[in-house]
N, C-alpha and C positions, 0 to 999 in steps of 0.2 A: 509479176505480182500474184496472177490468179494461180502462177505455176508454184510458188512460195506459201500460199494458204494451204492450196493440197496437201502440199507435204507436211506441212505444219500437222493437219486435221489424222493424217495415214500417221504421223510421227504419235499424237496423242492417244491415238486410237491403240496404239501397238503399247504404249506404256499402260492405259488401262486395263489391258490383260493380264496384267500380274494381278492378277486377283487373292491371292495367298501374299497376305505382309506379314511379314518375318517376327517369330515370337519377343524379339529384343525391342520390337517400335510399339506395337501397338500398347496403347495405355502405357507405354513407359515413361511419359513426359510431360511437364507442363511449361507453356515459354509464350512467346510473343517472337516471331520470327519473321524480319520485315527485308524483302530481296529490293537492290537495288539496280535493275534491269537498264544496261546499255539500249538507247533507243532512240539513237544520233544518226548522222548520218554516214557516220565512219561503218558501221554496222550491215552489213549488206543482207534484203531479205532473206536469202538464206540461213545466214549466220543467226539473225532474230528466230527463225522456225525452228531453227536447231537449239538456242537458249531455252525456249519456249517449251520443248517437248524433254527437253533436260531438268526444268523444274517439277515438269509434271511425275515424272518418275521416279523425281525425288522427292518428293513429297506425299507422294501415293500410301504408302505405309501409313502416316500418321493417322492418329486419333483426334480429329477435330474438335474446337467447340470452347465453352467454359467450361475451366478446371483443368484442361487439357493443350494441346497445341492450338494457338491461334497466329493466323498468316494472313501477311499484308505484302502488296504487291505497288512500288514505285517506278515512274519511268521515267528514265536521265533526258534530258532534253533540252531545247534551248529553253523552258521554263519544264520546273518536275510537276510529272502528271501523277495523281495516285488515282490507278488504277481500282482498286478495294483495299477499304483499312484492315482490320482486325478482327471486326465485329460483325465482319459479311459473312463469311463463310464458317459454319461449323459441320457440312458433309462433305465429303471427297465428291460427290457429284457437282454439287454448286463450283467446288474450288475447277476442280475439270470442265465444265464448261466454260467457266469465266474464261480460264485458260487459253481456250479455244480459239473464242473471242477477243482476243487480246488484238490491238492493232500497231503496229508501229507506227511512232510518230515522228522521227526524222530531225531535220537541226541539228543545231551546236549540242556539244556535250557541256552543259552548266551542272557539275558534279557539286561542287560546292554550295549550289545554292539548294539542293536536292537534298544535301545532307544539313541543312540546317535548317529546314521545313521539318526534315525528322526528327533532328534532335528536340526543338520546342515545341513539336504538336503531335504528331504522331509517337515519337517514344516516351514522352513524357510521362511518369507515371499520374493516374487521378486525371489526366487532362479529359475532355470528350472525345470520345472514340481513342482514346490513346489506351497507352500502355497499360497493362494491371500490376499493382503495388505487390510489391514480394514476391515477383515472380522475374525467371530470368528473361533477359531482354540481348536479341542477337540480331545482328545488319549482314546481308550474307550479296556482297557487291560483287555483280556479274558483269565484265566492261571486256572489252578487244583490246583495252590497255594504253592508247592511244589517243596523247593530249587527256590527261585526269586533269591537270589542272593544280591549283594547290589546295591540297586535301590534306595535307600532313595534321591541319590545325585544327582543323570541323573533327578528324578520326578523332585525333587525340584529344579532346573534348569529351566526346564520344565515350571512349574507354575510358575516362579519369570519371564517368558519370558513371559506370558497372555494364554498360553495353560489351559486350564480346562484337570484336568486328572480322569476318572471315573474306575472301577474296578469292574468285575463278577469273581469269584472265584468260583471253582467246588468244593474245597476241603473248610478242617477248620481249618488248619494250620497259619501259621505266620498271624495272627488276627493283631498284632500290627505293624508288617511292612506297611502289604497292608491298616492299617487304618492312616497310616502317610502319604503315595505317595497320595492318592486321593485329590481332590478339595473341601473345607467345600464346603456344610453339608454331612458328611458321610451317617447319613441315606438315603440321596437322591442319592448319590454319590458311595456307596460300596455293593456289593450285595454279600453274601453270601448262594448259593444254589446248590440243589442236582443234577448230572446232566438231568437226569428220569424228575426234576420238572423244569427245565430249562426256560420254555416258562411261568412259571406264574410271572415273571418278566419282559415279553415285556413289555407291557403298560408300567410300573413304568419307566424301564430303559431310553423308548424309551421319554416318558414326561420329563424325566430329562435334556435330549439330547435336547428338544425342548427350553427349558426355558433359554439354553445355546445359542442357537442359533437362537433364535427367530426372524425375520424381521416384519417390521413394514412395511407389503407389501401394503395397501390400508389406506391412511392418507388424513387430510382435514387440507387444510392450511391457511392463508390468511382470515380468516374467520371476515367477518365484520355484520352489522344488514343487510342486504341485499343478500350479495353475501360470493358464500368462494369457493377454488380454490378444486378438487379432486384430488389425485395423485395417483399412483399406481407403481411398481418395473414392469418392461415389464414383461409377460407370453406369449405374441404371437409375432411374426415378420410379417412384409409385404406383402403379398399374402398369410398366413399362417388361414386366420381367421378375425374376429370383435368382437370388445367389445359393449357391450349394456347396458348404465350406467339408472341405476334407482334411482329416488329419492323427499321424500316426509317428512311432516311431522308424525313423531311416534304417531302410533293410537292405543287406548284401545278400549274397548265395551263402554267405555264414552265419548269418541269422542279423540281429541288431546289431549296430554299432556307433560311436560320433566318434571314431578317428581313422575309417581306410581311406586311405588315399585313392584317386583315378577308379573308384567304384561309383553306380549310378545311383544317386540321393534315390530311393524311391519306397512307397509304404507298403507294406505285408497287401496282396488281395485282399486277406480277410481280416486282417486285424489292424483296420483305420474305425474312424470315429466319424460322423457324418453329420451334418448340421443344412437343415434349410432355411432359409429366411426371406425377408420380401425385399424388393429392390430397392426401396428405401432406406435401409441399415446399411453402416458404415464401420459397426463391429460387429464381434465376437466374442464372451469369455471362452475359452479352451484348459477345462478342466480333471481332476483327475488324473493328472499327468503321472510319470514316475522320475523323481530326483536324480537328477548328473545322466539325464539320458538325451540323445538328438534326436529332434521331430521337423517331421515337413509337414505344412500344411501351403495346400492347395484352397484358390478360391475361382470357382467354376461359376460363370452373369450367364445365365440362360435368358434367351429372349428371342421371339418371331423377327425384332425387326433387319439382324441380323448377324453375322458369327462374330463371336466375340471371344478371344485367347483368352484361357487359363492363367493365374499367376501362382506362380510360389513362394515360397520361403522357408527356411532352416531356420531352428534356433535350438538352445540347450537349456536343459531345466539345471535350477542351480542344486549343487548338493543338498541332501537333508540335513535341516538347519534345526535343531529342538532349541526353546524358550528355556528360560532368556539368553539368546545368541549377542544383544545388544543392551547398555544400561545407561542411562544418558542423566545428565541433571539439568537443571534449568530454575532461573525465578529464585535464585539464592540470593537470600535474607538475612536478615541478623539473627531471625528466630525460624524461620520457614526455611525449605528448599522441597522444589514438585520434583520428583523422582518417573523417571521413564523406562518402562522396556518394552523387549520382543525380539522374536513377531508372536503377534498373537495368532495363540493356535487353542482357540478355545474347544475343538474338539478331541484336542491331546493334552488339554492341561485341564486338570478339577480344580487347581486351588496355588496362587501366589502367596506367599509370606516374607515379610521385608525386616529383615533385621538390624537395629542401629543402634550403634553403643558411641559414646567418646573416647579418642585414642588419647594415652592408652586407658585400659583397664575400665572401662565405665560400665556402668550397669547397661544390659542389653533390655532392648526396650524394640516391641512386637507389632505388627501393623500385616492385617492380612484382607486379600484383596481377593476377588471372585474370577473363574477366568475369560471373562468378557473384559476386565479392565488390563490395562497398560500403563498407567499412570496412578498415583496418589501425589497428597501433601502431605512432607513431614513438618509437625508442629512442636512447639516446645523446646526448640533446639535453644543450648547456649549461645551466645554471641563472639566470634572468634577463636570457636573451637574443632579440631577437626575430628573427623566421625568416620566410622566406615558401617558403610551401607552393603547389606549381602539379601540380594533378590532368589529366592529358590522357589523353584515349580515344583508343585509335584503333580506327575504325570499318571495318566489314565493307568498306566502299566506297572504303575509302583515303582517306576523310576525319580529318584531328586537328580534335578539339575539348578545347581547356584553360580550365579555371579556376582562377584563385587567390586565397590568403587568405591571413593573416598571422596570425602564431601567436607569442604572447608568455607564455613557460617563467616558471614559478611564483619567488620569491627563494628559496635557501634558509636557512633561519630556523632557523641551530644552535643547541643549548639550550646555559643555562648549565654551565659545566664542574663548580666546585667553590664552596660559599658559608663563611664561618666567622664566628663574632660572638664576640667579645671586650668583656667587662662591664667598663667604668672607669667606678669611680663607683659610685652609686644608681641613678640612671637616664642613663647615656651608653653608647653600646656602640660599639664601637669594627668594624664591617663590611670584613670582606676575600672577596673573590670572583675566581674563575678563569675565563677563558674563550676560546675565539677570537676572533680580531678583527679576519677575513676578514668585511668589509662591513657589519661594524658602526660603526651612527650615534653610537650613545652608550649609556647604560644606565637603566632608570628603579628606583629606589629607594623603596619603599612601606613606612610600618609604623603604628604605633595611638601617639595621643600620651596615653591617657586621655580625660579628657573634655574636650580639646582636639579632640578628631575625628581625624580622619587625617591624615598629614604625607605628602608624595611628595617625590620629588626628582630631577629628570634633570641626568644627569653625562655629560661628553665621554667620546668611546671609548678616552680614555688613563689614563683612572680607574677603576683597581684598588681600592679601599678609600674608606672615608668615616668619619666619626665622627657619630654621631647625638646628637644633646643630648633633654632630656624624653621620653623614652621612658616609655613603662605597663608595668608591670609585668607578664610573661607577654607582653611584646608578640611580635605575629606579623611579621617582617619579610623581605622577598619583594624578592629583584633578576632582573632581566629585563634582557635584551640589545636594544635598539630596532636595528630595520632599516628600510630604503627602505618599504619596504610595509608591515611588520606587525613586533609584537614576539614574538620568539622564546619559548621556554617559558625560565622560569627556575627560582629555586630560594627558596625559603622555610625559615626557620629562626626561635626562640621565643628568646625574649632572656630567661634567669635571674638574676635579682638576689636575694642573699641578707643576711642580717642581720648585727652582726660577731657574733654569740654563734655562729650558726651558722660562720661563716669562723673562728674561733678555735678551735673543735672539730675544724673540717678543717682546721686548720694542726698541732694536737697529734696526731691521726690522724697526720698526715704525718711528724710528727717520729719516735712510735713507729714506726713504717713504718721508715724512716730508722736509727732506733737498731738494731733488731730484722734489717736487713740489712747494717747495720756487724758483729754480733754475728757471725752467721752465715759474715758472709767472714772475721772471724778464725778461727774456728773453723778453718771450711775449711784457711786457711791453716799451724793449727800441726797440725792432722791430717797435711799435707804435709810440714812440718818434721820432725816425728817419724818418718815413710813414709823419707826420705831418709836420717836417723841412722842408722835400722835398717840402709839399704843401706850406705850406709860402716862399720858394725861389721859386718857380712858378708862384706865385701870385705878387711879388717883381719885376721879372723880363720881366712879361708879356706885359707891357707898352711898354718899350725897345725891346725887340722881335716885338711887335708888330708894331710899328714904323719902326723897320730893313725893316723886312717884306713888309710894307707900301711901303719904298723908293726905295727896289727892284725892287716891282713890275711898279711902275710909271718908272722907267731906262727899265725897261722891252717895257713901254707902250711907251715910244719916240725915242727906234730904231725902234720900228715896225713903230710910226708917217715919221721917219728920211729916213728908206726902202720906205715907200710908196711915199714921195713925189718927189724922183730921178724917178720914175718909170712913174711919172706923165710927168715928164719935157721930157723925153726922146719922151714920144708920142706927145707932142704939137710942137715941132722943124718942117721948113722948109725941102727941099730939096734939094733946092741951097747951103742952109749952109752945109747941108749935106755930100753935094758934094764939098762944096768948104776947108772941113773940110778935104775930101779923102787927099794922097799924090800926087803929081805929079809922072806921069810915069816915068820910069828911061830910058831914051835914050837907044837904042841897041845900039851904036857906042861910048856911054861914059861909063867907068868902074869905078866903084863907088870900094873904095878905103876902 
């Protein structure tokens, strides 16, 4: 055993000298890679040191961490150990230790029960400490081959879930087991080798791993004849470092070019473009470019804490494209439709003008636009007419560039006006309906026959009214205006049909109704006759009243003459008379009797 560690610790020691990983790994990848380590007791110390220092050197190249390669380590046994998830290690130093550390555990080989701890908690994507969502997911099973078990069904699980499942076998044993569990292409996919030769399958295994989890860490997007966007998956954080983007067009010993063949992609010494940024950006615009020409751009993460590869990428600027390349419509109306172009190039174009007439022969009619826009609404359009629209730029240079389209204005599709149903019968009703009949085809007529299904009916557009026979009772009946293209909205109305006990109720309802405002307008009427009497005996008798009245008041007016003239006489009398009119005193010595 202590002679099995040694070799183990001198085995890991000698794979962490490769100190230079290969331009194709580093940062090339993003994944969740979880090894399923033999660690039974079929497995003999040696054979585990030699696994052990076979992962370490394959794994050594990667770029650890989030956003990146994360690796998890299981061990097959009579219960599975997991060694570290996914979420332990983001440096190669951590992973290389652990490694080190690793102890065999011995026991039955329980394969099946190993992989189905994986499949529901460790690969799971979202679970704790499991797997991360939208990224690839790979089981890379290292056994001596011997007694697996039945795995056909936990694999195949496995892969029907998007896991890629790859396989090293020490032994030569169940050849056709372990050639079902793996992910096509088995030759890329199953490796069968001796333990002693173990390492002449990094490279293979380790590329196989790559192609599965390959990211697309340095991309150009957005790419136009001028300009195109750079983007990159972060590798540095904020105080950590700076990126220093370079970029030029692809030069041979014959000067530029985007189509030699087996010549080295690389940029003029002097004549690239050079960009710094802080470790926190994730882009770039790359600007200025020159049209239908091929560029490489390089992006260079400088940082103390340690070396970090170069990335590149090619791409080609698209030909020189002048305004309006493109004319699009959209939002058509019966009277409107928005008009679109480009690309907008508002430093090569001073001035849009939209020109729009109706085909054929229609008055042309003017609509100009600044060259900041790319869009207008045309207004005023006929309804079901078509039009051709011609977009021309004119350019900085004195050059006109026109495009044009043709634009065909929506019908419009008036709803119905008025609908009525009139019930003859038990079941016939008698349909009247109002409408326009500006471009109207004709009209469709729908309603419920009972358990005959549905009845329809299209009528010429000079058909007002219909009579429907078998109708259902409560039927729902719906007329609609049919046009060139489509039918308008109509109108819907329920067809009542009643019993005679109920119609002979509302026929005596109507009669009282009926008597009951015959009553009322006689009434009315002899209130008025007698209103009228009145006035003619008013009018008959007013004379006489008036007269009374008259005689009254004049009896009135000569007691008041009759008062004032006594009132008169009494002030114009004497005083003698006055006095001689007193009585004579009564003697005191005679008694008045």
């Amino acid at each position: 055993m202590a002679l099995g560690c040694l070799l183990l610790v001198a085995l890991l020691r000698a794979a962490s000298a490769h100190d230079a990983a290969p331009d194709t790994v580093s940062f090339c990848c993003e994944g969740d890679v979880l090894f399923l380590l033999d660690s039974s007791g079929s497995v003999s110390s040696y054979e585990f040191s030699r696994m052990l220092a076979f992962l370490s050197e394959l794994l050594h190249p990667f770029s650890l961490g989030s956003g990146q390669v994360r690796v998890g380590l299981m061990q097959v046994s009579t219960s599975p150990h997991l060694e570290f998830g996914f979420e332990v290690h983001s440096t190669q130093q951590s992973l290389q230790e652990s490694l080190q550390n690793t102890r065999q555990l011995k026991g039955d080989t329980n394969t099946v029960e190993a992989l189905r701890l994986a499949q529901h908690q460790i690969l799971e994507p979202g679970a704790p400490s499991g797997a991360r969502p939208g990224v690839p997911r790979v089981v890379v099973w290292v056994t001596d081959g011997v007694q697996p078990g039945p795995v056909e069904g936990p694999m195949a699980e496995l892969r029907q879930d998007g896991v890629a499942v790859l396989v090293v076998s020490t032994g030569y044993s169940n050849y056709q087991v372990l050639r079902q569990v793996v992910t096509p292409p088995t030759d890329t996919h199953l490796y069968f080798v001796d333990i002693d030769d173990i390492s002449i399958i990094t490279k293979d295994l380790r590329d196989a791993i790559i192609e599965l989890i390959r990211a697309d860490r340095l991309q150009v997007r957005d790419v136009s004849s001028h300009s195109a966007i750079l983007e990159w998956r972060p590798i540095l954080t904020a105080g950590t470092g700076s990126y220093e983007v370079r970029f030029g067009q692809v030069w041979t010993p014959q000067g530029p070019t985007d189509s030699h063949v087996g010549t080295s992609l690389v940029t003029s010494p002097t004549q690239y473009s050079r960009i710094t940024l802080s470790g926190d950006a994730s882009w770039v615009p790359l600007e200025d470019l020159q049209p239908n020409t091929k560029y490489i751009a390089t992006l260079i993460p400088h940082t103390n804490l340690e070396v970090l590869k170069s990335l590149n990428v090619t791409f080609t600027t698209h030909p020189e494209v002048l305004s309006p390349a493109v004319v699009t419509v959209s939002e058509v109306g019966t009277r409107s439709a928005r008009l679109t172009w480009g690309p907008l190039q508002p430093n090569l174009v001073q001035q849009y003008r939209v020109e729009y007439s109706v085909l054929p022969g229609g008055v042309v009619q003017v609509v100009t636009a600044n060259q900041h826009q790319n869009s207008t609404v045309l207004t005023g359009l006929q309804p079901d007419m078509q039009y051709l629209v011609t977009v021309v730029a004119l350019h900085t240079s004195g050059l006109e560039r026109a495009m044009s389209i043709k634009i065909c204005t929506e019908e419009e599709l008036l709803a119905l006006a008025d609908l009525q149903l009139t019930t003859v019968g038990s079941a016939t009703v008698q349909v009247h309906w109002r409408g326009r009949t500006e471009g109207v085809q004709g009209y469709w007529v729908s309603w419920e026959r009972g358990q005959h299904g549905h009845g329809s009916l299209y009528l010429p557009p000079s058909s007002l009214s219909t009579l429907l026979t078998n109708v259902a009772p409560a039927s729902r009946i719906c007329v609609s205006p049919v046009y060139r293209t489509a039918r308008g909205d109509g109108l819907c109305c329920t067809a009542q049909f009643y019993s005679s006990t109920y119609i002979r109720a509302v026929y005596f309802l109507q009669v009282l109704v009926y008597t009951y405002v015959q009553i009322q307008a006689a009434l009315f009427a002899a209130k008025r006759n007698l209103f009228v009497l009145f006035t003619h005996m008013l009018q008959m008798l007013h004379p006489g009243i008036m007269a009374i009245i008259a005689a009254l008041e004049l009896k009135r007016q000569c007691v008041e003459w009759r008062a004032a003239g006594q009132v008169k006489k009494r002030s114009l009398g004497t005083p003698q008379l006055e006095q001689q009119k007193k009585p004579a005193p009564v003697p005191q010595n005679h008694r008045l009797d």
